[in-house]
PDB file of N, CA, C and O in Angstrom:
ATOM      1  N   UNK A   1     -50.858  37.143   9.217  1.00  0.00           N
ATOM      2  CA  UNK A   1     -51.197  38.427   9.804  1.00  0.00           C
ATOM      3  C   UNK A   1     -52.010  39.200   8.782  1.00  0.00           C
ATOM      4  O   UNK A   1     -51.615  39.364   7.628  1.00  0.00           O
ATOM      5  N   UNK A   2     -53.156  39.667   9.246  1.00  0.00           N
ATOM      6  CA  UNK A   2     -53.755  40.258   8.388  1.00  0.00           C
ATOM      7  C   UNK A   2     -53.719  41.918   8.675  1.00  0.00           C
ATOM      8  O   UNK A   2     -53.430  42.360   9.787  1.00  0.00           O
ATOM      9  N   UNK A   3     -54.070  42.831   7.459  1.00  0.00           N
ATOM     10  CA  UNK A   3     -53.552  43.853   7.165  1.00  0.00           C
ATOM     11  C   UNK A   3     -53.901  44.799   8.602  1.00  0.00           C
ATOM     12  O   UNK A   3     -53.104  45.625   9.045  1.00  0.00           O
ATOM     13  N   UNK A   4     -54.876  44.583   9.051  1.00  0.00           N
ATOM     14  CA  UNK A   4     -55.367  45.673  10.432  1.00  0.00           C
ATOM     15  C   UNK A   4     -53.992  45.287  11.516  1.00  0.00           C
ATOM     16  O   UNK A   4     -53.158  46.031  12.031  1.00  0.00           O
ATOM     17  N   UNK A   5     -54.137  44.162  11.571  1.00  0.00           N
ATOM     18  CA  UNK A   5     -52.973  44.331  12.575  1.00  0.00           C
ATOM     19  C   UNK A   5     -51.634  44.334  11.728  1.00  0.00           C
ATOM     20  O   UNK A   5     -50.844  44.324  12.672  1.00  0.00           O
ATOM     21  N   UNK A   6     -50.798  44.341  10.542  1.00  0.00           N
ATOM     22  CA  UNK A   6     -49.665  44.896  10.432  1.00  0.00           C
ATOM     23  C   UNK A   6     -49.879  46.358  10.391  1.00  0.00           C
ATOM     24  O   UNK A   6     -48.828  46.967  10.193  1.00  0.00           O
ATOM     25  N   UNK A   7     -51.007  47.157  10.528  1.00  0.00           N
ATOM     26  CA  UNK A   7     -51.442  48.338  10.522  1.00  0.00           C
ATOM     27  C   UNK A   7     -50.847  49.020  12.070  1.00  0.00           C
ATOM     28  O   UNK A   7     -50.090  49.883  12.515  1.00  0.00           O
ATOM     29  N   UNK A   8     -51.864  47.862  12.516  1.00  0.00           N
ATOM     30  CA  UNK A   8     -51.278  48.381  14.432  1.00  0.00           C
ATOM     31  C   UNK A   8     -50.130  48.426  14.454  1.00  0.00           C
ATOM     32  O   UNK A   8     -49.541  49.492  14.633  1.00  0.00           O
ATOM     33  N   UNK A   9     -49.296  46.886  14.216  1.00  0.00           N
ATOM     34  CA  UNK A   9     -47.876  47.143  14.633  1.00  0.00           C
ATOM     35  C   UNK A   9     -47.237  48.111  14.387  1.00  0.00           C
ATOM     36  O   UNK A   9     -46.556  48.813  15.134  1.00  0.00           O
ATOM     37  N   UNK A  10     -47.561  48.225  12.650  1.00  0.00           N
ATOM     38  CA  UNK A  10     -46.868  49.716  12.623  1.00  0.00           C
ATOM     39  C   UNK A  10     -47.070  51.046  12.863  1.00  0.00           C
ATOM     40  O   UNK A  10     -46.301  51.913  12.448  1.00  0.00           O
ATOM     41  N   UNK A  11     -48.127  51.283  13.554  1.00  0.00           N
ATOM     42  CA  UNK A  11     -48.586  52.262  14.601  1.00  0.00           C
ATOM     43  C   UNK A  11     -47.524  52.200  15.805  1.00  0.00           C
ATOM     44  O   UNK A  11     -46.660  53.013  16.132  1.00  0.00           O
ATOM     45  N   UNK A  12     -47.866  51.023  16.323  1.00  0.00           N
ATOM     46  CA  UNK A  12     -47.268  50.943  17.988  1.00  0.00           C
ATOM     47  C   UNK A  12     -45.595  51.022  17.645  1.00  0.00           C
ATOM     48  O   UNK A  12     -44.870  51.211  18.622  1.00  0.00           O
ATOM     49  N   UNK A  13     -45.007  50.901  16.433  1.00  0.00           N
ATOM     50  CA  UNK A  13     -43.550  50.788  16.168  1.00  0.00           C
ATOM     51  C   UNK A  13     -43.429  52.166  15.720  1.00  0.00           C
ATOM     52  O   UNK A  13     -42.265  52.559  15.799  1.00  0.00           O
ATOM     53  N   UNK A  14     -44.239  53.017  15.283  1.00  0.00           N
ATOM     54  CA  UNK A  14     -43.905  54.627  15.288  1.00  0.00           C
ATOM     55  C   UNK A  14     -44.097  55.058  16.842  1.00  0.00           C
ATOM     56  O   UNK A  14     -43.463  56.000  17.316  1.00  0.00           O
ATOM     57  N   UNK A  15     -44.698  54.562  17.331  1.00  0.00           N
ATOM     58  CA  UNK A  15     -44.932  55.229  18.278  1.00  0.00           C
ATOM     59  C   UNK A  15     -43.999  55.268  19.661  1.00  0.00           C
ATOM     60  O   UNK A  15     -43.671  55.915  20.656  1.00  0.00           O
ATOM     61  N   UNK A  16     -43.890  54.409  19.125  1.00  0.00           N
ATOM     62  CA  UNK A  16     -42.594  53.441  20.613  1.00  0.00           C
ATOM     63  C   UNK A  16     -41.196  54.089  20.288  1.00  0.00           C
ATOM     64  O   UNK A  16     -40.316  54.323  21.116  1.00  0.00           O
ATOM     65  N   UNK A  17     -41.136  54.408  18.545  1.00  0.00           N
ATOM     66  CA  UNK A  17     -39.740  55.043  18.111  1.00  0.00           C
ATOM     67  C   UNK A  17     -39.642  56.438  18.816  1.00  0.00           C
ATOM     68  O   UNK A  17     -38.738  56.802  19.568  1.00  0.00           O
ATOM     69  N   UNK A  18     -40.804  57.184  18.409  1.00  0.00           N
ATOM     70  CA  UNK A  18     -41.365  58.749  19.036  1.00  0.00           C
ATOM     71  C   UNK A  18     -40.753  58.955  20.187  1.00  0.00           C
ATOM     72  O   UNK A  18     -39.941  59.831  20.485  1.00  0.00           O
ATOM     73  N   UNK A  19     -41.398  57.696  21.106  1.00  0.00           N
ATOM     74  CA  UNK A  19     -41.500  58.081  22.402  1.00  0.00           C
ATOM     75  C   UNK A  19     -40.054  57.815  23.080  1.00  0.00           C
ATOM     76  O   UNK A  19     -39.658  58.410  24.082  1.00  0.00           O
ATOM     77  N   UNK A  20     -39.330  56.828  22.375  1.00  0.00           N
ATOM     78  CA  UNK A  20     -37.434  57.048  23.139  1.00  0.00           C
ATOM     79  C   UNK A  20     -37.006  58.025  22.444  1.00  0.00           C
ATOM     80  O   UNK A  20     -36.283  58.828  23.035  1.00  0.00           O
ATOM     81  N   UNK A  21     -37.254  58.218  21.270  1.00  0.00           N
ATOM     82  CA  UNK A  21     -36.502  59.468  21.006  1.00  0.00           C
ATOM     83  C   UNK A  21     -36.744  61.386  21.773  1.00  0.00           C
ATOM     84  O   UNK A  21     -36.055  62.402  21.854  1.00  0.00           O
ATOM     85  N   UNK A  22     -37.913  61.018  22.111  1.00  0.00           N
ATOM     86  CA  UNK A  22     -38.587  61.984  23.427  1.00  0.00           C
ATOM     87  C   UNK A  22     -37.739  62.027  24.211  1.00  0.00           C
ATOM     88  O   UNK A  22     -37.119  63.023  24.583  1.00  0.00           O
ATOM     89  N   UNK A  23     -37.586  60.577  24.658  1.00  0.00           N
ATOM     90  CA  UNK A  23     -37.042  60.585  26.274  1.00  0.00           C
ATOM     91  C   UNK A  23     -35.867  60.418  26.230  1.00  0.00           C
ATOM     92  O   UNK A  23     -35.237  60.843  27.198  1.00  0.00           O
ATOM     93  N   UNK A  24     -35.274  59.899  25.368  1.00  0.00           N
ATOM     94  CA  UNK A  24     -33.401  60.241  24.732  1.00  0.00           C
ATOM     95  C   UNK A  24     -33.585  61.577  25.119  1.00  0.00           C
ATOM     96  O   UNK A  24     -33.537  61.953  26.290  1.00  0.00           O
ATOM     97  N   UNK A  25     -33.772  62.218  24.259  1.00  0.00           N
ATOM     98  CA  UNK A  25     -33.543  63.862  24.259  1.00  0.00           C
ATOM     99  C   UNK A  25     -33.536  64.468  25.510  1.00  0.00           C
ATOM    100  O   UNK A  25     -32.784  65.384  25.845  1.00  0.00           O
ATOM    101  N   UNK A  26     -34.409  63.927  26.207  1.00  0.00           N
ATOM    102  CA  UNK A  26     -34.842  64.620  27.526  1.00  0.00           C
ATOM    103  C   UNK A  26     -33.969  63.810  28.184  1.00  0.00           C
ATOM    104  O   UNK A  26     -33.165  64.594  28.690  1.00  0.00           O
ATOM    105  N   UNK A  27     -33.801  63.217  28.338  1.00  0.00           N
ATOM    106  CA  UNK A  27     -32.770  62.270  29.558  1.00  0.00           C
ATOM    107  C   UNK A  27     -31.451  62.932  28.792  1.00  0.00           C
ATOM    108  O   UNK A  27     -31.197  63.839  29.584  1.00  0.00           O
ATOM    109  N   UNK A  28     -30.399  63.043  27.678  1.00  0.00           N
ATOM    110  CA  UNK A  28     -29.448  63.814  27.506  1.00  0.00           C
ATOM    111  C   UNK A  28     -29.273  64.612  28.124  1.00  0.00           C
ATOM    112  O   UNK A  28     -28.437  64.653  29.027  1.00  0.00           O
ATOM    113  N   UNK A  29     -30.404  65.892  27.628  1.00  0.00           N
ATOM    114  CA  UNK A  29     -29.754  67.298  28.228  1.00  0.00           C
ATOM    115  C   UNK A  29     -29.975  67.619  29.901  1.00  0.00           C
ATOM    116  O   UNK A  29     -29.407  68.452  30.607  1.00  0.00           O
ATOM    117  N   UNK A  30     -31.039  66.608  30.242  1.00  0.00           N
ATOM    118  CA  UNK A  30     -30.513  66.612  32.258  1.00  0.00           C
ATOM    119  C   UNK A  30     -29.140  66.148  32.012  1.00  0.00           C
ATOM    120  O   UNK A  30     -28.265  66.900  32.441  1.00  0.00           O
ATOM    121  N   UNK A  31     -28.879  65.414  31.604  1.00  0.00           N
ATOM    122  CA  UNK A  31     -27.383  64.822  31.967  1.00  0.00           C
ATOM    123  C   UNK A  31     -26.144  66.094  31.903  1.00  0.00           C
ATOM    124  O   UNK A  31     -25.301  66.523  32.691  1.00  0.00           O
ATOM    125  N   UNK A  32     -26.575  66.407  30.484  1.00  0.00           N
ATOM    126  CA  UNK A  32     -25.982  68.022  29.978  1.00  0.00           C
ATOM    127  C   UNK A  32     -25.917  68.656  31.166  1.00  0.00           C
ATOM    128  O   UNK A  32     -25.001  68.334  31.923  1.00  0.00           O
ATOM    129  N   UNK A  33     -26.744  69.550  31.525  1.00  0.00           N
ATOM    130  CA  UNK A  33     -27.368  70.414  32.483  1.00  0.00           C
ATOM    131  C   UNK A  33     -26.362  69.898  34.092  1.00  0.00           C
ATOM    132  O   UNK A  33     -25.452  70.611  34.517  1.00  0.00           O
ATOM    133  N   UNK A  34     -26.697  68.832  34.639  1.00  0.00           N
ATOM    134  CA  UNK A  34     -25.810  68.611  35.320  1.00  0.00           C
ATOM    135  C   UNK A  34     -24.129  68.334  35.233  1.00  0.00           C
ATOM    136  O   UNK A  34     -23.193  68.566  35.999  1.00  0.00           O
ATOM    137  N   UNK A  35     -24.222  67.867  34.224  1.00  0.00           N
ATOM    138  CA  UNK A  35     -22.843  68.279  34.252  1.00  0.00           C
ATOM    139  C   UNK A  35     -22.155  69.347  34.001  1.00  0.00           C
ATOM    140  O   UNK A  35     -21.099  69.342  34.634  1.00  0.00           O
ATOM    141  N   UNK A  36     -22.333  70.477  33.193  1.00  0.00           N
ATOM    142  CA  UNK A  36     -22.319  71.568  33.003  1.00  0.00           C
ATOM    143  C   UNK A  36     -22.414  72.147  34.646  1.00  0.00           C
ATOM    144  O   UNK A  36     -21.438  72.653  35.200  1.00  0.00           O
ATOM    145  N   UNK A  37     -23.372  72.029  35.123  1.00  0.00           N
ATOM    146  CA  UNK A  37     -23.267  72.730  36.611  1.00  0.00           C
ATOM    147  C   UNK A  37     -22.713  72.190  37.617  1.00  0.00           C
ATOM    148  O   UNK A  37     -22.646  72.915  38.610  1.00  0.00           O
ATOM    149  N   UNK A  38     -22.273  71.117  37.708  1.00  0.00           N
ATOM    150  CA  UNK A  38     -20.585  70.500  37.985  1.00  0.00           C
ATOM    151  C   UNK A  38     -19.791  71.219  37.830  1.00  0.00           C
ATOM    152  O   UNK A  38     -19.237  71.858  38.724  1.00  0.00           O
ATOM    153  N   UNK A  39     -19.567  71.274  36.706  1.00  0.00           N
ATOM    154  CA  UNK A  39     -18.581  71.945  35.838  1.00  0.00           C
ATOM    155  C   UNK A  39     -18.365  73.454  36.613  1.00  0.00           C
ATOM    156  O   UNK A  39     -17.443  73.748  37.374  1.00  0.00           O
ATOM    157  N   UNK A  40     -19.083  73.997  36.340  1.00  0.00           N
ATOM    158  CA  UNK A  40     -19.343  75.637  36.232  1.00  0.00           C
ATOM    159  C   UNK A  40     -18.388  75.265  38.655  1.00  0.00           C
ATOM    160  O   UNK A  40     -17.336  75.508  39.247  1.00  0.00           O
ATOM    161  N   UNK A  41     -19.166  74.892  38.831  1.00  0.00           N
ATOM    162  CA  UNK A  41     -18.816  74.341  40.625  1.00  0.00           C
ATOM    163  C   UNK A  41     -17.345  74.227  40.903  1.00  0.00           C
ATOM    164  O   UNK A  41     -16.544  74.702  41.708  1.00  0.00           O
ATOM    165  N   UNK A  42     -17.333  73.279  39.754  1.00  0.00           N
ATOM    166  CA  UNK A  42     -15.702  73.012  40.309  1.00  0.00           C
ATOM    167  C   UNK A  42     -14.125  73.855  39.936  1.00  0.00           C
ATOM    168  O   UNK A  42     -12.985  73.825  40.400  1.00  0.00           O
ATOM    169  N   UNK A  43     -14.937  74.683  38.680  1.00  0.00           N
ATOM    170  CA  UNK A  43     -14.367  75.779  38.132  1.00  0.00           C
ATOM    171  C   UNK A  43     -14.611  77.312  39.016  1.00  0.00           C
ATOM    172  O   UNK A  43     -13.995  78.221  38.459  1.00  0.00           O
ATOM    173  N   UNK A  44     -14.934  77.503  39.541  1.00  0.00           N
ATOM    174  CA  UNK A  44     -15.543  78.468  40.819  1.00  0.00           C
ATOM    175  C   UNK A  44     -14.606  77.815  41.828  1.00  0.00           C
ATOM    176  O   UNK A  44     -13.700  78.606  42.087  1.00  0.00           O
ATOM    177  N   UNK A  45     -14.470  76.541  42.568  1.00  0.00           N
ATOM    178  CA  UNK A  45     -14.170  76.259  43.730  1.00  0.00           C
ATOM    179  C   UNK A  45     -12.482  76.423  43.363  1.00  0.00           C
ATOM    180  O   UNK A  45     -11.728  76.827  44.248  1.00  0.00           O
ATOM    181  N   UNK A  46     -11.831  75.997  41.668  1.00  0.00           N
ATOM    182  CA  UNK A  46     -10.797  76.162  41.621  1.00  0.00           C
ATOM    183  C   UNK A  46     -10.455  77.631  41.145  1.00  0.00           C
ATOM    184  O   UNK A  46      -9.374  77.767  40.571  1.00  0.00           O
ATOM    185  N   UNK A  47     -11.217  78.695  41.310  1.00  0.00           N
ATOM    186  CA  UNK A  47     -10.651  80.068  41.530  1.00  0.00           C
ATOM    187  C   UNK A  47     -11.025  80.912  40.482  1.00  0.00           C
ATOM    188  O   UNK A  47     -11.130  82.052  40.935  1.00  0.00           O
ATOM    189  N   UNK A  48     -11.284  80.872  39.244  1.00  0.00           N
ATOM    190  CA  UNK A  48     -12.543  80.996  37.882  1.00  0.00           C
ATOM    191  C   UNK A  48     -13.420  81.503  38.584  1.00  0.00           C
ATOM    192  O   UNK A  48     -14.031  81.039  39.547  1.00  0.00           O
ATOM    193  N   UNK A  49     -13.518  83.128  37.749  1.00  0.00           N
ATOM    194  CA  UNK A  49     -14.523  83.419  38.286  1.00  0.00           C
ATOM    195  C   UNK A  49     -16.020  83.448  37.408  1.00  0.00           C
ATOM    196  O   UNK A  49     -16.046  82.876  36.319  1.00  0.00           O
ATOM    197  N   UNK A  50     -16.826  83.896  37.745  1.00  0.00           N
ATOM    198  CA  UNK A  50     -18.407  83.675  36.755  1.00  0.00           C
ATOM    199  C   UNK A  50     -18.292  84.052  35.165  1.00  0.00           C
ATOM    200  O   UNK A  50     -18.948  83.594  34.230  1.00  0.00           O
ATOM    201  N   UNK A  51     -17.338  84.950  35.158  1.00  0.00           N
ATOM    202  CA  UNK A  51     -17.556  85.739  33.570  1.00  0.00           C
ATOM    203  C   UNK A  51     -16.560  84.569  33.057  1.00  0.00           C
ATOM    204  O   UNK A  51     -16.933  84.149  31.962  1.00  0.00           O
ATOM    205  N   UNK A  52     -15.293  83.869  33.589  1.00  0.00           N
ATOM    206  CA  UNK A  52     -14.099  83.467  32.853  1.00  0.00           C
ATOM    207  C   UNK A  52     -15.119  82.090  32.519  1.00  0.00           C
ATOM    208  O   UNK A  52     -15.128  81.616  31.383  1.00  0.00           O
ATOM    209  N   UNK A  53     -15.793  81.628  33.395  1.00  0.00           N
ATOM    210  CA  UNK A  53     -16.414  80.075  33.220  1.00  0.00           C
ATOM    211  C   UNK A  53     -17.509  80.436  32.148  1.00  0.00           C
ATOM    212  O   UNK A  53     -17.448  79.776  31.111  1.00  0.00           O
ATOM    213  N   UNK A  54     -18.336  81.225  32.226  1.00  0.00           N
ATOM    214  CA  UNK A  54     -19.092  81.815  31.345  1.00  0.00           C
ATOM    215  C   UNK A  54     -18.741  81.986  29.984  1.00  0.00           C
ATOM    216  O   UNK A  54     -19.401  81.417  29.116  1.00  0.00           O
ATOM    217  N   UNK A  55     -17.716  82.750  29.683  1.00  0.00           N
ATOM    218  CA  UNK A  55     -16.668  82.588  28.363  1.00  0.00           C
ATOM    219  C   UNK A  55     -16.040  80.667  28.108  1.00  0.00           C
ATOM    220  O   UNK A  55     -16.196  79.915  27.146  1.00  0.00           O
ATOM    221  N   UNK A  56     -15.473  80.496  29.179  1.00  0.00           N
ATOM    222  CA  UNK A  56     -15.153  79.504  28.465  1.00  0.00           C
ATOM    223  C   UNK A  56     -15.889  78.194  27.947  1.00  0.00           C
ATOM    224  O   UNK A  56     -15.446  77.438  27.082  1.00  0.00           O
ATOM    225  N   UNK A  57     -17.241  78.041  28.716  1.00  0.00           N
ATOM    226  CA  UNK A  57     -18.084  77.006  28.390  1.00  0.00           C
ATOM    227  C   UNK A  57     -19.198  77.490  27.652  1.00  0.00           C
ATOM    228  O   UNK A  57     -20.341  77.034  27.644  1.00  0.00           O
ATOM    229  N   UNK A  58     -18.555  78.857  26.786  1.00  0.00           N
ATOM    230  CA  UNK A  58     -19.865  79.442  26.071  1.00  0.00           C
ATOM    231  C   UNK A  58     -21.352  79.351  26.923  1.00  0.00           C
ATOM    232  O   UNK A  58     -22.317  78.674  26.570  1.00  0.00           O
ATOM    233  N   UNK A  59     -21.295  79.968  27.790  1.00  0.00           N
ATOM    234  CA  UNK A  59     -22.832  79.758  28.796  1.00  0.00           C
ATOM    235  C   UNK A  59     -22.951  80.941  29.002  1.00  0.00           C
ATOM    236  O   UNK A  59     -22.073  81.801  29.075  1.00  0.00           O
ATOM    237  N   UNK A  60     -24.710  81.082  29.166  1.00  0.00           N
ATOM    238  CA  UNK A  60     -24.756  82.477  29.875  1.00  0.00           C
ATOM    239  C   UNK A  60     -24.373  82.776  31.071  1.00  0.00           C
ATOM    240  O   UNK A  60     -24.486  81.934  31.962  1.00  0.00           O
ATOM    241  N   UNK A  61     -23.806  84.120  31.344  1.00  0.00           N
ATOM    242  CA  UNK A  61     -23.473  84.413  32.626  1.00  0.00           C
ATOM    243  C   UNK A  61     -24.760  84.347  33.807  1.00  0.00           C
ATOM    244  O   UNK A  61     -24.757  83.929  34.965  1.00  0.00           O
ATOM    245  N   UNK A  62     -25.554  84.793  33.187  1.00  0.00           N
ATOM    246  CA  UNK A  62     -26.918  84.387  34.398  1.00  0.00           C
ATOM    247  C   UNK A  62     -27.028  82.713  35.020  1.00  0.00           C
ATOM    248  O   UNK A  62     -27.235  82.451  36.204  1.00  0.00           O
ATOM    249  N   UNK A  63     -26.875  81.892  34.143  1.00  0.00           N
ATOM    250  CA  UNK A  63     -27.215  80.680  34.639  1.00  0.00           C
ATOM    251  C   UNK A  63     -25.911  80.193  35.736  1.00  0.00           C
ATOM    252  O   UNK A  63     -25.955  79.541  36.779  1.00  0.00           O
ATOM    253  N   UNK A  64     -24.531  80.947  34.849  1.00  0.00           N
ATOM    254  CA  UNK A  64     -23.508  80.514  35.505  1.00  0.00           C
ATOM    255  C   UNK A  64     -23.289  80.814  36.906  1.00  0.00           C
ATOM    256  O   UNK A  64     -22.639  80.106  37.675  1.00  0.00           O
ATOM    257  N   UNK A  65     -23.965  82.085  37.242  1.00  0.00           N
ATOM    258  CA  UNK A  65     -24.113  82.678  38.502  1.00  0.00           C
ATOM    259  C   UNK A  65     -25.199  81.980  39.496  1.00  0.00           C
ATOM    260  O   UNK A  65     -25.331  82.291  40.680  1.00  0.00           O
ATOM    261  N   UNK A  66     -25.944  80.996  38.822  1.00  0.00           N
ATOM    262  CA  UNK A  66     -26.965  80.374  39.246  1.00  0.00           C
ATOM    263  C   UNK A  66     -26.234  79.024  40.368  1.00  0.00           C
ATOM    264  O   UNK A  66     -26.266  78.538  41.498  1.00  0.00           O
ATOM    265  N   UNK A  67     -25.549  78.933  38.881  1.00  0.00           N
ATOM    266  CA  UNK A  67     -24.911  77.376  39.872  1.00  0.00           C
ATOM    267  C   UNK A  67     -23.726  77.321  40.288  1.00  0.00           C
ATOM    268  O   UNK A  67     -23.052  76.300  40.418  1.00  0.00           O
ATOM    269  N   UNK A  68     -23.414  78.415  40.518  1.00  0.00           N
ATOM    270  CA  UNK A  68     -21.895  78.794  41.669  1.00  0.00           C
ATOM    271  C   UNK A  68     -22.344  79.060  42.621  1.00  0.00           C
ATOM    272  O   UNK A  68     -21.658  79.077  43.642  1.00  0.00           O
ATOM    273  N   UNK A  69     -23.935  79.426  42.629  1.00  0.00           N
ATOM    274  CA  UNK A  69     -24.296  80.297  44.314  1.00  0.00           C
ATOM    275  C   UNK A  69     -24.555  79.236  45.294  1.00  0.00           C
ATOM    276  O   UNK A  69     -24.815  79.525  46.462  1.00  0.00           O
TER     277      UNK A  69
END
C-alpha cells in the first residue's frame, strides 16, 4: 500500500468514526426524548400533575405541558 492510499483510508476511517458518532448522538437523545414523553404520559395518566413530573424528572414545565396535552 502506498502512502496516498493509507492517506485515504485514514481519511475515510475519520470520517466514518465522525459520522456514527453524529448519528449515535442523534439517535440517543430521540430515544431520550421519547421516552421521557412516555414518561411525563404515564405519570399524568397516573394522577401527577405537570409541576410534580416537572420537578421530578428535572424537566421544564413548558415541555412537560407539551406532552401531557
Amino acid at each position: 500500500m502506498g502512502i496516498i492510499e493509507a492517506i485515504q483510508e485514514e481519511r475515510i476511517r475519520q470520517a466514518t468514526e465522525r459520522v456514527t458518532k453524529k448519528v449515535t448522538k442523534e439517535v440517543t437523545q430521540k430515544v431520550m426524548n421519547e421516552f421521557i414523553q412516555e414518561s411525563c404520559q404515564k405519570l399524568f395518566n397516573k394522577g401527577f400533575s405537570a409541576e410534580s413530573i416537572a420537578e421530578m424528572l428535572d424537566y421544564p414545565i413548558d415541555t412537560v405541558k407539551k406532552f401531557i396535552s
